[in-house]
DRENTI-869318 format. One record per residue (C-alpha): x, y, z. Coordinates in nm, 2 decimals. Last residue first. Layout:
# residues N
SITE     c1     c2     c3
SITE      X      Y      Z
...
//
This chain:
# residues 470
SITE     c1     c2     c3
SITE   2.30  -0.62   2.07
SITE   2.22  -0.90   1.92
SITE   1.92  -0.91   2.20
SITE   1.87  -0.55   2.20
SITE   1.88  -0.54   1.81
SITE   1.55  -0.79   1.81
SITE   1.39  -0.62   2.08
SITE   1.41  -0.28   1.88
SITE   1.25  -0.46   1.59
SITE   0.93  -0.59   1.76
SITE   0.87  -0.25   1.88
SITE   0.90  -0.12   1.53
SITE   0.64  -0.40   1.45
SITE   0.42  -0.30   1.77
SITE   0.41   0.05   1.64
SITE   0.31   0.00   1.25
SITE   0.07  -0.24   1.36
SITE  -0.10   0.05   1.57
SITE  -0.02   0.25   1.29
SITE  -0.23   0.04   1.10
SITE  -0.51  -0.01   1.35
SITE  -0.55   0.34   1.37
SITE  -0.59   0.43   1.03
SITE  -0.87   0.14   0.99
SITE  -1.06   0.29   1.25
SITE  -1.03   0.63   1.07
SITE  -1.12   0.47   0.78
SITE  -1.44   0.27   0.94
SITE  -1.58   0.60   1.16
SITE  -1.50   0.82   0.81
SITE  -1.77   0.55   0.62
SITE  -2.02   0.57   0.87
SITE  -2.02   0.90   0.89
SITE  -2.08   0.93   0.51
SITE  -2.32   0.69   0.54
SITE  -2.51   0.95   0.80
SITE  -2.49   1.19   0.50
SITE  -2.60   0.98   0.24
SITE  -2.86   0.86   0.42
SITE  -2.99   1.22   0.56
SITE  -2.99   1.30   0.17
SITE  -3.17   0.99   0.02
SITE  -2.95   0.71  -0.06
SITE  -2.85   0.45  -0.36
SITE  -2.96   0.18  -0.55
SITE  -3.33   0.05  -0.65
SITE  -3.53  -0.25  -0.64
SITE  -3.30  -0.53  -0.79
SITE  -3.47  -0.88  -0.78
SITE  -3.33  -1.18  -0.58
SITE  -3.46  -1.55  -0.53
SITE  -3.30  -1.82  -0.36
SITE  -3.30  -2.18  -0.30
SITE  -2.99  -2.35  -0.07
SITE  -3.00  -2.71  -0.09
SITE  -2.81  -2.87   0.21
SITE  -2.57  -3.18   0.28
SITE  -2.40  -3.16  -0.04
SITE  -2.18  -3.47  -0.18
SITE  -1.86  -3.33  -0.07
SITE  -1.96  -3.32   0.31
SITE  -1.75  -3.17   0.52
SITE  -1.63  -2.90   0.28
SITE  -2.01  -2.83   0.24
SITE  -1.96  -2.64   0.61
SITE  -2.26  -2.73   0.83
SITE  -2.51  -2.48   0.93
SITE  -2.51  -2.29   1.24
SITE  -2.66  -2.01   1.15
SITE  -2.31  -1.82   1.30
SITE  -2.07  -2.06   1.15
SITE  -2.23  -2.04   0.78
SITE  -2.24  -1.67   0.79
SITE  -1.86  -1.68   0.89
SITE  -1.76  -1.95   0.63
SITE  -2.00  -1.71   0.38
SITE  -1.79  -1.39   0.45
SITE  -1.46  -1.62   0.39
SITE  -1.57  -1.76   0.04
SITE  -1.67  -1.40  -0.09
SITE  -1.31  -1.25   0.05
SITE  -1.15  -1.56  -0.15
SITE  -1.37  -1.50  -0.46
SITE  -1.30  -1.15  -0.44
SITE  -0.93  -1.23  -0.45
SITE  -0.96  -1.48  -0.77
SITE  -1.19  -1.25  -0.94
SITE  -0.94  -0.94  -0.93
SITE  -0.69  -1.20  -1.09
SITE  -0.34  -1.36  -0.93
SITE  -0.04  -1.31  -1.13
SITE   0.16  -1.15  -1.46
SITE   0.07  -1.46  -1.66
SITE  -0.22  -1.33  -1.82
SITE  -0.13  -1.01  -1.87
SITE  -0.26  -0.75  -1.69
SITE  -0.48  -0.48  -1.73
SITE  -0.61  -0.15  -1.46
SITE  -0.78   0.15  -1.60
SITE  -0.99  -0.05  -1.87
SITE  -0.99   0.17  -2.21
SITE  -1.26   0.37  -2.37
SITE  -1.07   0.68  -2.35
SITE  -1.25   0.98  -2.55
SITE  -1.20   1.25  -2.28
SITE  -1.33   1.00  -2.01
SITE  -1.70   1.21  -2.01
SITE  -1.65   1.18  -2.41
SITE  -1.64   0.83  -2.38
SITE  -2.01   0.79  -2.54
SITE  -1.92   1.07  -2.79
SITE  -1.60   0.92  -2.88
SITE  -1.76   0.64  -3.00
SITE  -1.48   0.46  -3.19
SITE  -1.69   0.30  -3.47
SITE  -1.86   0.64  -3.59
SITE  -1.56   0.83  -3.65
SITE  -1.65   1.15  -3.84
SITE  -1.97   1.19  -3.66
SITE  -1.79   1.16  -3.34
SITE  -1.54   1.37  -3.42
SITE  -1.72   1.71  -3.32
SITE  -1.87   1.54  -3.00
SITE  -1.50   1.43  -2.88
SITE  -1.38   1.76  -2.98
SITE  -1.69   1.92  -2.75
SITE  -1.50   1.69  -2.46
SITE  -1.17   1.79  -2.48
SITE  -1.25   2.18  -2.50
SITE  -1.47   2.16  -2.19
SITE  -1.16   1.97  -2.02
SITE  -0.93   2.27  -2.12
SITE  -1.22   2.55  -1.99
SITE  -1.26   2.41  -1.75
SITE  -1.61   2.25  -1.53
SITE  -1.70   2.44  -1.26
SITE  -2.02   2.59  -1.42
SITE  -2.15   2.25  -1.55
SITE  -2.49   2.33  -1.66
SITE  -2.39   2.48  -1.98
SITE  -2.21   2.13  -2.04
SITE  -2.56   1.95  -2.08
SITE  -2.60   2.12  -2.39
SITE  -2.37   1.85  -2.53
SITE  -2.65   1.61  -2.47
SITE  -2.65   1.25  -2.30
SITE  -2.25   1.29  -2.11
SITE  -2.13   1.00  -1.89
SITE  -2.03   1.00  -1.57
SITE  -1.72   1.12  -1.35
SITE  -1.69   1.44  -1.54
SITE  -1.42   1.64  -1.63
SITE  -1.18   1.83  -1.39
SITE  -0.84   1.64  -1.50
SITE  -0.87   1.41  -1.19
SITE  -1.20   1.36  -1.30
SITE  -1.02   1.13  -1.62
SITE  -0.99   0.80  -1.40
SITE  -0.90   0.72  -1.03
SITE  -0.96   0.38  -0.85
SITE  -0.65   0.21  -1.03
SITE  -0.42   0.53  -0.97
SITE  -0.36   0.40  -0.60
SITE  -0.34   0.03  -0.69
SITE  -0.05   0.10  -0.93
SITE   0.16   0.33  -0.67
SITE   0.13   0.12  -0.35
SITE   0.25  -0.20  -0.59
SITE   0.56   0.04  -0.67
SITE   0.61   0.15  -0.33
SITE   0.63  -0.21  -0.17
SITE   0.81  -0.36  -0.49
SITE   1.08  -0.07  -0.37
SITE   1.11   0.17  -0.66
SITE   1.15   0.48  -0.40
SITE   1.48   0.27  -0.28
SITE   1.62   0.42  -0.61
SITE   1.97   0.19  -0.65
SITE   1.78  -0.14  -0.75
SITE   1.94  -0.43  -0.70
SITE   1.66  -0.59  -0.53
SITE   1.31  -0.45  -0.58
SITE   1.27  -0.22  -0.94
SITE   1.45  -0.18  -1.25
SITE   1.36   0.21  -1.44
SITE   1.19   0.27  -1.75
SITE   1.05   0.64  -1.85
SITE   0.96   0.72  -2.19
SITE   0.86   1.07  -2.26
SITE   0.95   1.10  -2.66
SITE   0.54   1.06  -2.68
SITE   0.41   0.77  -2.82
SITE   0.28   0.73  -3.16
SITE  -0.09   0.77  -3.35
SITE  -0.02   0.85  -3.75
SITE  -0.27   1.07  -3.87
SITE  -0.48   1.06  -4.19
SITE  -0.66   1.38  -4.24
SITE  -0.99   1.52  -4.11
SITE  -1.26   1.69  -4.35
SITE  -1.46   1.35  -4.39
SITE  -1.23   1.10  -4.26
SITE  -0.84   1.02  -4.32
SITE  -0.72   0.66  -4.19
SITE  -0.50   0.65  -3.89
SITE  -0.23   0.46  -3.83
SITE  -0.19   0.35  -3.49
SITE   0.23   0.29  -3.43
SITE   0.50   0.09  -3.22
SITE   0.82   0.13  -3.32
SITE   0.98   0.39  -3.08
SITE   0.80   0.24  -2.79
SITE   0.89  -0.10  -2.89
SITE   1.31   0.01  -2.88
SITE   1.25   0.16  -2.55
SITE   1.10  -0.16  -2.39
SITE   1.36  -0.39  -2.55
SITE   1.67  -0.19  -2.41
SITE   1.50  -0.24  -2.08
SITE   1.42  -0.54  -2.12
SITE   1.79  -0.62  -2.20
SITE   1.90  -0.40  -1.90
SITE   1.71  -0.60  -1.67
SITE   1.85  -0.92  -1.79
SITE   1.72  -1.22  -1.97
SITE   2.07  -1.41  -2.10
SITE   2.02  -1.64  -1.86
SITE   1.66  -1.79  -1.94
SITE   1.40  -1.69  -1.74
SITE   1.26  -1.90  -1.43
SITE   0.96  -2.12  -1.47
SITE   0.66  -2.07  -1.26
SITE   0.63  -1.70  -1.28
SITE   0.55  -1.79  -1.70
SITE   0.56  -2.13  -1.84
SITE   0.82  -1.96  -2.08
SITE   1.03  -1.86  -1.82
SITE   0.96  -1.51  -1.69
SITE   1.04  -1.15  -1.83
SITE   0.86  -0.89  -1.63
SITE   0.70  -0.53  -1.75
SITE   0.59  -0.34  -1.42
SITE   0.34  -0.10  -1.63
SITE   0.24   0.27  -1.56
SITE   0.08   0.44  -1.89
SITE  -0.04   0.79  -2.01
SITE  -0.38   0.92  -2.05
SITE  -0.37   1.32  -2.17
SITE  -0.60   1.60  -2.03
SITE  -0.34   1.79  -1.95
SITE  -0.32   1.70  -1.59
SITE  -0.23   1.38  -1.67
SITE  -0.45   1.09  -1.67
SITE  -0.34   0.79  -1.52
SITE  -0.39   0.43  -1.67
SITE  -0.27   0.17  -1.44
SITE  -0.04  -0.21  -1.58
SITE  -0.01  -0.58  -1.50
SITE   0.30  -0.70  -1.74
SITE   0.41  -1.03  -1.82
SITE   0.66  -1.15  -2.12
SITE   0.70  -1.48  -2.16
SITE   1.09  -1.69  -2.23
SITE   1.20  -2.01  -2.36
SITE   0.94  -2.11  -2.63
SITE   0.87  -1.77  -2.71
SITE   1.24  -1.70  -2.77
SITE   1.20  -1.96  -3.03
SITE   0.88  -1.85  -3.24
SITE   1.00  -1.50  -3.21
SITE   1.33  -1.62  -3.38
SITE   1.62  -1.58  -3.14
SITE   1.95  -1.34  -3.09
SITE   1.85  -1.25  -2.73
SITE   1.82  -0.87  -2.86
SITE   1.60  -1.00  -3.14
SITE   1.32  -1.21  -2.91
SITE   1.33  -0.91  -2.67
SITE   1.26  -0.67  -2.95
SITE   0.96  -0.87  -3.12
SITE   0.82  -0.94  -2.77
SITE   0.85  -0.58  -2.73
SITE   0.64  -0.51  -3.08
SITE   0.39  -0.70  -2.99
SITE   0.36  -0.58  -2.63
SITE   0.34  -0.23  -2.83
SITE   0.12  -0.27  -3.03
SITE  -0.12  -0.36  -2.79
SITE  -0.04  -0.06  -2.60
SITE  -0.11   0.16  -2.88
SITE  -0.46   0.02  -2.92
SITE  -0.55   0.10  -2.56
SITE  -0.44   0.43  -2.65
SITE  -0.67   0.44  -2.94
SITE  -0.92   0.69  -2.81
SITE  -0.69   0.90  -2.59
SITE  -0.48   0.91  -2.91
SITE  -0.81   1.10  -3.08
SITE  -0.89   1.27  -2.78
SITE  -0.57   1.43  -2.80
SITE  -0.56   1.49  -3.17
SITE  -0.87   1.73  -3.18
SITE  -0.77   1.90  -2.91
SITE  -0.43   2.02  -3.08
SITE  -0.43   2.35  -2.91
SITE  -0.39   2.63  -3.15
SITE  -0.66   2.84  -3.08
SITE  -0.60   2.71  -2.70
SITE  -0.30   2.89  -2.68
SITE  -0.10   2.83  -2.36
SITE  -0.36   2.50  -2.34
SITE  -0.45   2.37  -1.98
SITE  -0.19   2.14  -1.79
SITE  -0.17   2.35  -1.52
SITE  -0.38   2.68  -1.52
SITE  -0.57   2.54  -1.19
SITE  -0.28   2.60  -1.01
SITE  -0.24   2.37  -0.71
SITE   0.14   2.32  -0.72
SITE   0.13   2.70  -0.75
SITE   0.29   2.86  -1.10
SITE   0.56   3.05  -1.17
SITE   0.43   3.31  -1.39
SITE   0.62   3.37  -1.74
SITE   0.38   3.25  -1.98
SITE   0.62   2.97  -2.11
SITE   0.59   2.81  -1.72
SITE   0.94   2.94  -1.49
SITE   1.28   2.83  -1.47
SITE   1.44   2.52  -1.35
SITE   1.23   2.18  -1.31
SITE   0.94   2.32  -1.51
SITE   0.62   2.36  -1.37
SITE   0.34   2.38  -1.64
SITE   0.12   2.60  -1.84
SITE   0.07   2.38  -2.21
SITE   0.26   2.38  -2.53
SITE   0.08   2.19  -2.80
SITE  -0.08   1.85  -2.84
SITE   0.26   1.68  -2.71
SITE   0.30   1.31  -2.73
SITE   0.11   1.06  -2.50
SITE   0.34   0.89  -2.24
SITE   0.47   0.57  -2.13
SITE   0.59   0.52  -1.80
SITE   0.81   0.17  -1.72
SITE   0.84  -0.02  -1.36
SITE   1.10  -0.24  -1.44
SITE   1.18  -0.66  -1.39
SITE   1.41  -0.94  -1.40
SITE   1.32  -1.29  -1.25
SITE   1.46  -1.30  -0.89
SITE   1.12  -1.17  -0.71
SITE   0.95  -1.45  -0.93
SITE   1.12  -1.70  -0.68
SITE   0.83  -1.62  -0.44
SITE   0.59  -1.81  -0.65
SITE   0.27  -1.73  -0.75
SITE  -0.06  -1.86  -0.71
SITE  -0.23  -1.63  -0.43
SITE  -0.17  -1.81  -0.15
SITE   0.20  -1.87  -0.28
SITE   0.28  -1.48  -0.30
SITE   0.53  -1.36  -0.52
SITE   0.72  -1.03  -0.48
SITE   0.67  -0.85  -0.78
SITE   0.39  -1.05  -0.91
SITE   0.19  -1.08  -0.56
SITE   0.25  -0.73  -0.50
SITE   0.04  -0.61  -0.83
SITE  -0.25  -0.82  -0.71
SITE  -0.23  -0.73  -0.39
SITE  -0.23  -0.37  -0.44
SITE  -0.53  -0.42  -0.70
SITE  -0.72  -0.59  -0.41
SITE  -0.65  -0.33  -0.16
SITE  -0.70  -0.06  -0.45
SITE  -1.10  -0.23  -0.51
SITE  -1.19  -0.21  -0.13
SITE  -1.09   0.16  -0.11
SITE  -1.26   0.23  -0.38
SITE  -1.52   0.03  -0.28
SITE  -1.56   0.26   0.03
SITE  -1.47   0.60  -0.15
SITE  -1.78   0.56  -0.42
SITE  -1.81   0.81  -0.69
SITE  -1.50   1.01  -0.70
SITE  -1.25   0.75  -0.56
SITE  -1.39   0.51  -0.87
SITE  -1.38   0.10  -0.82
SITE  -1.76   0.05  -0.79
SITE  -1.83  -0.24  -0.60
SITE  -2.18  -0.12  -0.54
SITE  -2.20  -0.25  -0.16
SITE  -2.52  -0.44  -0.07
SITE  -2.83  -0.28   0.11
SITE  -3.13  -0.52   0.17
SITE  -3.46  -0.38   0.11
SITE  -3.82  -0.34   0.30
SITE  -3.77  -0.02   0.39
SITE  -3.56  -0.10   0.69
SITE  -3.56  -0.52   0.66
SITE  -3.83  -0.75   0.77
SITE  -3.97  -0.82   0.44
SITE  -3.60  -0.90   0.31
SITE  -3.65  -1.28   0.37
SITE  -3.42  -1.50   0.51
SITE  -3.46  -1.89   0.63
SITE  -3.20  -2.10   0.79
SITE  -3.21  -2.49   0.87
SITE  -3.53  -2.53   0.70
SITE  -3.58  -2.95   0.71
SITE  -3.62  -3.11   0.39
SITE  -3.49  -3.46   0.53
SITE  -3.22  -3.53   0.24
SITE  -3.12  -3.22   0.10
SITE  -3.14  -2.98   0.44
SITE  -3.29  -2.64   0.40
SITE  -3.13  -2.36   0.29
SITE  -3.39  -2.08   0.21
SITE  -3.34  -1.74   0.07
SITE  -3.54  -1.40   0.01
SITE  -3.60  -1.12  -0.18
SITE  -3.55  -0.75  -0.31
SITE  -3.24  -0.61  -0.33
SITE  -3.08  -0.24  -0.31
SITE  -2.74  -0.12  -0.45
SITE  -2.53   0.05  -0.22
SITE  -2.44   0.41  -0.38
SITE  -2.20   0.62  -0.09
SITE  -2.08   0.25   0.06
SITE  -2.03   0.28   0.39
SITE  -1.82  -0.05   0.43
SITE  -2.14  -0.25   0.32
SITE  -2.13  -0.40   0.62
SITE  -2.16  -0.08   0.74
SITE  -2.49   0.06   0.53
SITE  -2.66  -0.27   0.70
SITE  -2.55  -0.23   1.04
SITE  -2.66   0.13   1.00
SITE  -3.00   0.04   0.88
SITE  -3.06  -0.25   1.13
SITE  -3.03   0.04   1.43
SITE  -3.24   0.28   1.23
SITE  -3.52   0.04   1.17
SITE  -3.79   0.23   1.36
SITE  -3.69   0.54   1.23
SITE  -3.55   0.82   1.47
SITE  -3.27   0.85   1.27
SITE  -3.38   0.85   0.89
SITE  -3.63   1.11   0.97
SITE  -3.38   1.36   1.14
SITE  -3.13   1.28   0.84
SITE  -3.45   1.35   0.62
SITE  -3.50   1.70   0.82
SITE  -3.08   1.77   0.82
SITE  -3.03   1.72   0.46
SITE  -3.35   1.96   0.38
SITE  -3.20   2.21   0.64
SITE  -2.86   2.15   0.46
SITE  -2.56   2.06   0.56
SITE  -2.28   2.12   0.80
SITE  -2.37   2.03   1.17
SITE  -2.40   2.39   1.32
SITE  -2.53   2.51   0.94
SITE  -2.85   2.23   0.98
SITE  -2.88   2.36   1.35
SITE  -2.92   2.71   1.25
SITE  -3.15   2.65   0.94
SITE  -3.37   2.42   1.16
//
């Protein structure tokens, strides 16, 4: 068993349950369930059944009951939106943010917005957290502060050059109010925007909205920093068009000018002094789609960009991807560093002295208790909106192959649908998670290919063209 378990790449305890799992009676019904779940590495499990029978005779037109299911359950995907924990929602959750972000760079009339929003003015802006002491890097020219040239894959990167003297204690604290920061700072932009145009707030607002949909990222430093497309629209939002004297380099202007001005004070507790919580000097604003002289700021690229930092959050620093019950818990965590360790015993210090921010609690997210991926209201479409649409399609398709009518049809409701769910569980054993696994890869790779397939037949697509204007 140990021979064959190494041949295959797990364990022989992975490879008995896997063993078990296959040459169950429900394997077949198993595997269609884990892949319409898209593989998902934690599906949640359900109990129950449903019933839609037709309101006026009482007929049963379709019944369902999870009795008949492997184990008794019904496997539905988690939906969560981290890499680290589930690659098949993931995967799911950057589609939709990619969409999202698209549809207000580019517009998208199926999903709300119009396409004349492409003309309305717009950047792609990075806002950083301030320094918290000199840390190994990769410096354009030159070499890192200690003198070594380091790898792109260094795990000295972003940690502390002196960790005695390492501001820890101030980077979870900004990480904490980050979310804060950015509110002050869409105050503070309107405020800018409104002055640079020559108007009260009160009458720019009337004439021109601000919209933004922006990512969190964590640097490697342990440090969250901003991405935001910022857009000035009419005052109805994408709808309306802006008024003429709304320009790129106005926002621009506008953006920097907020950065500088926006501000978290911060009251002194116990034996830690006031602080005042900026942003860093690193401010990074640059116009994107047409007109744009950096074809890497294509709406294409910059939608790409958002969506792939939405499913990411503070592992990618070399914490952890769940939450922390004891510190003591860290000893057990022998690959986590030094520099992340550091992080999260400050949040655990602090907490104490800081009750209402519960660092502790976001200590796993190096004291950020923000949401990875905001909009404003206006920007677009919402995350609900486009998994209401998949929702609505998945249950036209479920409705064709029963064989029961579409309510569209019949306004006044032809059936009565009754239901009853209970949660029983989530997740796999070993041989589950490993044949999911599989299951997952098998619908990338498929994906993959039908992309470049695409990719092919559009570049085909293109040659004809320039043959026949040739």
């Amino acid at each position: 068993m140990a021979g064959t378990a190494a041949i295959v790449g797990t364990d022989p305890l992975t490879l008995a349950d896997l063993l078990r799992v296959a040459n169950a009676p429900g394997f077949d019904r198993w595997q269609e369930q884990v892949r319409r779940t898209g593989g998902c590495s934690d599906p949640i499990h359900l109990e129950g059944m449903t019933t839609t029978r037709d309101a006026k005779t009482g007929q049963v037109l379709y019944s369902y009951s999870t009795q008949g299911e492997p184990g008794g359950r019904l496997r539905v995907a988690c939906g969560n939106r981290r890499a680290s924990r589930c690659p098949s929602c993931a995967w799911t959750y950057a589609g939709d943010t990619f969409h999202l972000i698209r549809a207000g760079l580019t517009g998208d009339v199926a999903k709300g917005t119009p396409v004349t929003v492409r003309t309305h003015p717009k950047v792609f802006a990075t806002l950083t957290a301030p320094s918290f002491g000199p840390v190994h890097n990769r410096p354009t020219k030159g070499v890192c502060r200690c003198g070594t040239e380091h790898a792109e894959d260094s795990p000295l990167l972003g940690t502390a050059l002196n960790p005695g003297t390492y501001d820890y204690a101030g980077a979870v604290l900004w990480n904490n109010h980050a979310g804060d920061l950015w509110r002050r700072f869409t105050i503070y932009l309107r405020r800018e925007v409104a002055a640079r145009a020559g108007l009260s707030q009160k009458a720019a607002a009337e004439v021109c909205r601000v919209s933004f949909g922006k990512v969190a990222e964590f640097q490697k430093r342990g440090a969250v920093h901003f991405h935001a497309i910022v857009r000035l629209d009419g005052p109805e939002g994408p709808e309306t068009a802006p008024p003429d004297w709304a320009s790129v380099a106005l926002l621009t202007d506008a953006i920097q000018a907020a950065v500088a001005r926006a501000t978290v004070p911060l009251p002194p507790s116990g034996d830690y002094p006031a602080r005042t919580l900026a942003w860093g000097t690193q401010v990074d604003v640059r116009p994107i789609g047409a007109g744009s002289a950096n074809e890497d700021l294509s709406e294409e690229a910059v939608a790409a960009y958002v969506a792939k930092y939405a499913t990411k959050a503070a592992e990618t620093t070399g914490t952890v991807d769940r939450r922390i019950g004891e510190l003591g818990e860290l000893d057990k965590l022998t690959d986590l560093p030094d520099h992340a360790r550091c992080l999260i015993e400050a949040c655990f210090v602090l907490d104490d002295a800081y009750p209402d921010r519960m660092l502790w609690r976001w200590a796993h997210m190096l004291g950020f208790r923000g949401h990875f991926s905001t909009k404003s209201r206006a920007y677009s479409t919402t995350l609900g909106a486009l998994r209401q649409v998949r929702a609505d399609y998945r249950a036209r398709q479920e409705r064709r192959e029963r064989g029961l009518p579409d309510p569209d049809d019949a306004p006044e409701g032809s059936t009565l649908t009754l239901a009853h769910w209970t949660y029983a569980g989530h997740g796999h054993t070993p041989g589950e998670s490993w044949l999911a696994a599989t299951i997952a890869r098998d619908i990338q790779t498929g994906r993959t290919t039908a992309r470049e397939a695409r990719a092919e037949l559009e570049d085909l697509d293109h040659l004809d063209a320039a043959e026949v204007w040739a």
